[in-house]
TIMAR-916334 format. One record per residue (C-alpha): x negated, y negated, z negated; residue in one letter. Coordinates in steps of 0.05 Angstrom, whole numbers, plus 5000, padded with zeros to 4 digits. Layout:
N
XYZA/...
//
This chain:
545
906755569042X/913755579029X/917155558955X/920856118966X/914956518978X/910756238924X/916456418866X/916157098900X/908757208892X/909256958819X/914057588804X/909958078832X/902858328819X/900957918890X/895357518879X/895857118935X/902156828954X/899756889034X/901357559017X/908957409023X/912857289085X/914657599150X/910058089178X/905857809242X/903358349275X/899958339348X/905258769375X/911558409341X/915158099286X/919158299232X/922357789182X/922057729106X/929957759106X/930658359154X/933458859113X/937859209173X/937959999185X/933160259243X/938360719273X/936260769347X/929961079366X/928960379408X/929759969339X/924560439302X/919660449359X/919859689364X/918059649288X/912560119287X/909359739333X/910159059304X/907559449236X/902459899279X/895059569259X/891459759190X/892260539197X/889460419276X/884759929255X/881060279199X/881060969232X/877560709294X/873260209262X/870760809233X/868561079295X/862860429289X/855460379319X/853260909264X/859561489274X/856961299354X/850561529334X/851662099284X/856862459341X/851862259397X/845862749350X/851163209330X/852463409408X/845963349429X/841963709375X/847864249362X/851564229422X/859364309408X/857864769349X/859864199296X/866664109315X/870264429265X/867563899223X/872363469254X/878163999248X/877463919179X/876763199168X/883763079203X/888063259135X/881162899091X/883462249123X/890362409119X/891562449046X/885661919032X/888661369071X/896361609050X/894361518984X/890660839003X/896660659043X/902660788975X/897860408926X/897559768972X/904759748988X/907059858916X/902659538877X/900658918929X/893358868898X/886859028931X/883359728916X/877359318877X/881558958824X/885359528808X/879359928788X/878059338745X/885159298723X/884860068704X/877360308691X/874259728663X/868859138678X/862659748688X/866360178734X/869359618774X/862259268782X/860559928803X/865259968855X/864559308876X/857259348879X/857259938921X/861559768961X/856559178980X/850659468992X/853860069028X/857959539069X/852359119084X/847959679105X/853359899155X/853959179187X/846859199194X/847459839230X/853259549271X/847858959294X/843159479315X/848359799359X/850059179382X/843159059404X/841659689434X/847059639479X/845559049511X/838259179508X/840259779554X/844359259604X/837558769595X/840058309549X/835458079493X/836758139425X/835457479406X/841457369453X/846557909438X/845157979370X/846957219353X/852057109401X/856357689377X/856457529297X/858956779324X/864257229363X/865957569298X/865656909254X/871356569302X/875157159306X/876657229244X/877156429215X/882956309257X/887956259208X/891856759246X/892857469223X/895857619296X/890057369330X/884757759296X/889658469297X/890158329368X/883058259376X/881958889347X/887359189386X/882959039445X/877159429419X/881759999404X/883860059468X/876960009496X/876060539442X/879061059490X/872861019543X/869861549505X/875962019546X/872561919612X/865561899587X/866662659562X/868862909630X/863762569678X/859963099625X/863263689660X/865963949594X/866764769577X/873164849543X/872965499522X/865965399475X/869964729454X/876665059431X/872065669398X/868165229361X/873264819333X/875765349298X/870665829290X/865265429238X/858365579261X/851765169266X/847565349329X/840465519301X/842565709238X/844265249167X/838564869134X/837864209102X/837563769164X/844564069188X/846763969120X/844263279119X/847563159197X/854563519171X/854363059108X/852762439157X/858762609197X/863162729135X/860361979112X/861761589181X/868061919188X/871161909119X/867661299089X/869160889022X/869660219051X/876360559090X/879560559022X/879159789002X/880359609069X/887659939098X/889259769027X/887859089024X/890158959101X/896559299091X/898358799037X/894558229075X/900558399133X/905458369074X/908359029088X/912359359020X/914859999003X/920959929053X/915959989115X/912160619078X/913761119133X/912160679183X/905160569161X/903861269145X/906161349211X/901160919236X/895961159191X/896261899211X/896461719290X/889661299286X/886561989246X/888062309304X/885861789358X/879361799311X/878162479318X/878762589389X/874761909397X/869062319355X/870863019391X/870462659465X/862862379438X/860463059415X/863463479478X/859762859520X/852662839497X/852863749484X/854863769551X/850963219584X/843463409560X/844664209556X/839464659586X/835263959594X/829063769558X/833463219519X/837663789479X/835863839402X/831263139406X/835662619393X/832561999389X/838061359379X/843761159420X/839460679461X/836561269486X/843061659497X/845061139545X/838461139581X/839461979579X/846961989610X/843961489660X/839061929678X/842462659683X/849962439692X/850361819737X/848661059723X/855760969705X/856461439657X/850761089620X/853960499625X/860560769595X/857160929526X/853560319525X/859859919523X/863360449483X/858260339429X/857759569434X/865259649423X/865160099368X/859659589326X/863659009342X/870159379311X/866559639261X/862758959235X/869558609235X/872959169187X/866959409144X/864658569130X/873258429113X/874058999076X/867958649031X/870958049034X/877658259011X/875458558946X/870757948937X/877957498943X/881458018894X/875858058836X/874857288830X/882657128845X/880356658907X/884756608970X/883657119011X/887957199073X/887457169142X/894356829145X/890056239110X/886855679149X/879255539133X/880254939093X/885655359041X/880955969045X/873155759043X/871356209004X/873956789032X/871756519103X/865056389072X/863357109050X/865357329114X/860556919149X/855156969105X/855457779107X/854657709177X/849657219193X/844757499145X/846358259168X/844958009234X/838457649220X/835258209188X/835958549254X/832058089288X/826558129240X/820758539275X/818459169243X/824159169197X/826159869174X/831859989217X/831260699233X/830760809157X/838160349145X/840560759200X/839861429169X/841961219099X/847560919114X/850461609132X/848861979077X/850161509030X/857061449049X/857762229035X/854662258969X/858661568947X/865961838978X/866262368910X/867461778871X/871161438910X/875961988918X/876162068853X/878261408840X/883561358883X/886262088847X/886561778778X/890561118806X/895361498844X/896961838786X/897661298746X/905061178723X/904160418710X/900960328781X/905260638824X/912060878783X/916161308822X/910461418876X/905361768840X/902762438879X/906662958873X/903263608854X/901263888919X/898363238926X/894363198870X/891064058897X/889863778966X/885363218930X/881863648884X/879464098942X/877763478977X/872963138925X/871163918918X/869563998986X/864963278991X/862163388919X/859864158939X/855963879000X/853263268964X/850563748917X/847164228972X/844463639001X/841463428927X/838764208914X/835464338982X/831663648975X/829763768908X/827564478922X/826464608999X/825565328996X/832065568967X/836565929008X/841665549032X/845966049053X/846066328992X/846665698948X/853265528999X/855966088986X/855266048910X/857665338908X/864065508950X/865066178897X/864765608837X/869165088888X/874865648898X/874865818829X/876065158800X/881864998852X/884765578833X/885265388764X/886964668778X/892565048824X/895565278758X/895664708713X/899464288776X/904264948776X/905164908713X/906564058712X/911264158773X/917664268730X/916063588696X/914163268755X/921363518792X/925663188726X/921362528729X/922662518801X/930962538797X/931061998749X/925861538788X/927861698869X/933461218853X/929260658852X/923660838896X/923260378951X/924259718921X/919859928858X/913459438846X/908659398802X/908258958752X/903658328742X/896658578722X/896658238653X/903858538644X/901059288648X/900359748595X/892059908576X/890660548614X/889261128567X/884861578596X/885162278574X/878362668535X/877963108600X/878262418645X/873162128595X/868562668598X/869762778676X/867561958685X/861762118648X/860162738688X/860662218754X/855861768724X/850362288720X/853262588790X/851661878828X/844861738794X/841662448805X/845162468880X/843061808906X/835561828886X/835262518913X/838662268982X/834461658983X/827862168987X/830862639038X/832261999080X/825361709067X/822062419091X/825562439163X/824161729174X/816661929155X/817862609208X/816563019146X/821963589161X/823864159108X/
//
């Protein structure tokens, strides 16, 4: 590592000086020292796509074994009725991952040890705990896909299973942050089978385009839609997204001068994500309508086995590889995104720029996650189906606080300076945790008392919901002057403006309506996740509500 680069680390918040240097991506180069206008669209082009990665990366990672699965039930138990979920995710991911994408380039320190930085050690063990077991539970999930598709191609899993977390473990110790992006480049463009897979369905556009936009739930709302909805809200919006593109953007040592080309990037992979998800959904509603297979969804193994069976051989072999590809993407972003905010809470190296020997640690984690998610797989009788479904859900109850989270940093002067969010930034995030908190809360009631009306309780919750935007809508009306006279003064600055060195930052001061709200999440997660985990335990069991 050079000097230069070390001295430069020093002055920053960086904690590890790999952090610093010219940017390597799979698609090009750009130098530390380049500091030259774009003014040609050829010049621009050519550094988007030598910045192009993280954004791509962590939107279709997100389409893993467990979003393959979740879309898969979604089309064949409610036909195309669910896709104005999707609709409505595209500007969730949006403003989650811009907001993910401005606190890694300004502040150059992973999501993890900024919640430790600003929230103290119990929230940030929080964080980083949860983020562990919800991680690990994904890989594990991402194992099972992997198995299942090459059980369906009559591979054994004592093959597959094995074979692919060695793939994953020298993919990623290389000591070259090109050669794993480009490896994952490869699964994103193998990503885009799902296209072809959808029309061997012999897709109906017009129930497609009506139901994006039209919500409805064929068969009516109850818990187990609720549960599905809140499943595909989970795999498609999921917390580990947030410490990852955050952590991997500084990890490719972009700064604030390359911010519109990474939102850039960002907001293209929400929408390859989304038609990825779309294409799955149309697929399977289409497929297994008017058949005996339509509302019994059964796993992805047999989904593959189905589209053999009433589309053509080679349709079944499509999804198989689709979803082998989507759990070998996802293992390799959910297990880094854990071992990035391992690296950042105990200050060890933690770069794939690194070679093994300067990084064991961070290489060690990695493998570790991965061997042992991968051998619990191959235990027989383990409890699979049960990881499977909780994985899901979990995800959507846990996202609330995530959210929330990332609202407070991005709002927080000493963090980000001239780019905290504006106002309308700050209403779009409100509705969002409003949004994932109201059906987390659904979820919670129906569990805890099956015969309520749920139609009723919805609409109740969403009265409460529009009311409390509306007066959050206010107070940022009312902040906006402020806001617009902080702004003139700052602009000036904006995109060479850092953060400071952690120990150099004032103590956060949380406000008595922050305190009280942090309190109010506490009681939120505890009451939330034991209620899930019971919901989860009864459909595993077959007891319905």
């Amino acid at each position: 590592m050079g000097v230069a680069m070390e001295k430069k680390a020093q002055h920053s918040a960086v904690l590890d000086s790999a952090h610093v240097g010219d940017i390597k991506g799979a698609l090009g180069t750009v130098r530390l020292d380049d500091n030259a206008p774009r003014k040609s669209w050829w010049a621009r082009i050519r550094t988007l796509l030598a910045i192009m990665g993280p954004g791509l990366i962590v939107m279709v990672g997100d389409n893993d074994a467990g979003g393959v699965s979740t879309y898969a039930q979604a089309g064949q138990n409610y036909g195309t009725s669910l896709l104005w979920v999707l609709l409505l995710l595209i500007p969730v991911l949006m403003v989650c991952q811009e907001m993910v994408v401005r606190l890694g380039l300004v502040t150059g320190v992973g999501h993890a040890r900024l919640i430790f930085q600003r929230f103290g050690k119990f929230w940030g063990a929080f964080s980083v705990g949860d983020l562990f077991i919800l991680n690990f539970l994904t890989i594990v999930t991402e194992f099972i896909g992997i198995s299942m598709a090459m059980t369906y191609f009559g591979v054994s899993e004592y093959i597959s299973v094995p074979v692919a977390a060695l793939l994953l473990i020298l993919i990623t110790v290389t000591g070259s942050f090109r050669r794993w992006e480009s490896s994952m480049f490869v699964c994103i463009v193998l990503n885009f089978l799902v296209i072809p897979l959808a029309f061997m369905s012999h897709p109906h556009f017009g129930p497609m385009v009506r139901n994006t936009f039209v919500p409805s739930v064929q068969g009516g709302l109850n818990s187990n839609a609720l549960l599905l909805i809140i499943g595909l809200v989970g795999t498609t919006v999921a917390p580990w997204q947030l410490f990852f593109q955050q952590s991997n953007v500084i990890d490719k040592r972009l700064t604030p001068r390359w911010m519109k080309y990474e939102r850039a990037d960002t907001f293209i992979g929400a929408f390859v994500v989304i038609i990825g998800a779309a294409a799955i959904i149309a697929a399977t509603a289409f497929a297994f309508q008017g058949t005996k297979a339509f509302g019994n969804f059964v796993d992805s193994a047999t989904v593959a086995n189905l589209f053999a069976h009433h589309v053509s051989r080679v349709a079944g072999n499509v999804f198989a590889i689709v979803l082998l590809n989507a759990s070998i993407i996802g293992a390799g972003a959910v297990t880094l995104s854990t071992s990035y905010a391992f690296g950042d809470v105990f200050g060890i190296n933690h770069s794939l720029h690194r070679s093994f020997k300067d990084a064991k640690g961070f290489y060690i984690i990695y493998a570790a996650i991965v061997l042992v998610a991968a051998g619990i797989v191959l235990i027989p009788n383990a409890p699979l189906g049960l990881m499977t479904i909780l994985v899901q859900a979990l995800a959507g109850v846990l996202l609330p606080s995530a959210t929330v989270f990332l609202l407070i940093l991005c709002n927080d002067k000493a963090v980000l300076g001239p780019w905290v969010n504006k106002p309308w930034q700050n209403v779009l995030g409100a509705i969002i945790v409003g949004v994932l908190t109201m059906l987390s809360l659904i979820l919670a009631a129906t569990t805890l008392f099956p015969n309520w009306n749920v139609t009723v309780l919805t609409e109740i919750l969403a009265g409460v919901l529009i009311v409390s935007l509306l007066v959050t809508g206010v107070f940022q009306v009312l902040r906006r002057g402020k806001a617009a006279e902080r702004d003139s003064v700052e602009d000036l600055d904006r995109w060479t403006w850092r953060m400071l060195p952690l120990d150099d930052l004032p103590k956060a001061m949380p406000s008595r309506g922050t305190a009280i709200g942090m309190l109010s999440l506490r009681a939120y997660l505890v009451i939330a996740v034991v209620l899930l985990v019971v919901k989860a335990i009864q459909l595993a069991l077959g007891h319905t509500v």
